[in-house]
C-alpha positions in Angstrom: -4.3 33.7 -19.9 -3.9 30.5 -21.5 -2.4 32.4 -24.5 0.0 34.5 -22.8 1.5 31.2 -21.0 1.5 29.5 -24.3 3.6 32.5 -25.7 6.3 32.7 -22.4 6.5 29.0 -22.7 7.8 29.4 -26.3 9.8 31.8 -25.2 11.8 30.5 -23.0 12.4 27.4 -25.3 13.7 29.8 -27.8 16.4 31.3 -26.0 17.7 27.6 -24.1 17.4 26.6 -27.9 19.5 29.6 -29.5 22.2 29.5 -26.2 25.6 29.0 -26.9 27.3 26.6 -24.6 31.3 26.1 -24.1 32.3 22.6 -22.8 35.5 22.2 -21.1 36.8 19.0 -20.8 40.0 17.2 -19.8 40.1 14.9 -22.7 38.6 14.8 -26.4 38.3 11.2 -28.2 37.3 11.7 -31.6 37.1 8.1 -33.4 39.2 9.3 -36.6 42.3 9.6 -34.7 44.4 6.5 -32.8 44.9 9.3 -29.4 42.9 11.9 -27.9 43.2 15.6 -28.0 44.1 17.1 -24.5 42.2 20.2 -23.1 38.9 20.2 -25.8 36.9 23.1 -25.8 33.5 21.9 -27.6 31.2 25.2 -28.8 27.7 23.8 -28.8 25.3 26.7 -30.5 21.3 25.9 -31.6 21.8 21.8 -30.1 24.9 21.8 -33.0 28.6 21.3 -32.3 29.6 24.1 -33.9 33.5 24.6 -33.2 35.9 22.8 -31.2 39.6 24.5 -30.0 42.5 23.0 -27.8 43.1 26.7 -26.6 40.2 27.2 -24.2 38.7 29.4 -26.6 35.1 30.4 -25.1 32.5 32.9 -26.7 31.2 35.7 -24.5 28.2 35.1 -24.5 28.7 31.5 -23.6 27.4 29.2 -20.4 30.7 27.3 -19.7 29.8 23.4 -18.5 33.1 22.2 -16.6 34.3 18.9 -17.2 37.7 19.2 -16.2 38.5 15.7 -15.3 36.2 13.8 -18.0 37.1 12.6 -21.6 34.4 13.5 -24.1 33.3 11.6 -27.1 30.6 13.7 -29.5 28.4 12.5 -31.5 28.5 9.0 -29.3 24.7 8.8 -28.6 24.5 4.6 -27.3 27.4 2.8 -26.3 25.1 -0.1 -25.5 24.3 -1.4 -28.7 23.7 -4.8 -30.7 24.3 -4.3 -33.8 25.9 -7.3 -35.1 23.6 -9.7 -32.9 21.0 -12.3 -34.4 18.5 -13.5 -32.4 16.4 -16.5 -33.8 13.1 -17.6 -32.1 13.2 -21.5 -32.5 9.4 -21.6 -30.2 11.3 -23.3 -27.6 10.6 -22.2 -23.8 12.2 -21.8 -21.0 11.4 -23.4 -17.3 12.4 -22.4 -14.2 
């Protein structure tokens, strides 16, 4: 029994993994360009960014996410970073 849960499980992971998704946005920022891109549609297939049109160009097969109203920014993973911060520990502490 264990096995044949094991195996649906898998599954089921497979074909989320392999699903081709079509997101619709308002807006598109890219970071090469000094404007954004009006009416994006981003193709998303195996987790990978695989095509993106201005024509509202969806795939058949595709689950359409609506973001009509949002501006979109892939590949942007943390916007809350501190990358040029330096921290040095002089032993001092802090009371209250």
């Amino acid at each position: 029994m264990k096995v044949l849960l094991l195996f649906i499980d898998m599954l089921f992971c497979n074909i989320l993994i392999a699903q081709t998704y079509a997101i619709v946005a308002d807006r598109l920022i890219d970071g090469q360009h000094d404007h954004s891109f009006n009416n994006p549609t981003v193709i998303v297939h195996q987790n990978k960014i695989v095509d993106i049109n201005y024509r509202n160009v969806v795939p058949d097969s595709a689950i359409v996410i609506n973001l009509k109203g949002y501006t979109l920014l892939p590949g942007l993973m943390d916007v809350h970073t501190h990358s040029r911060l330096s921290i040095t520990y002089t032993g001092a502490r802090l009371s209250a």
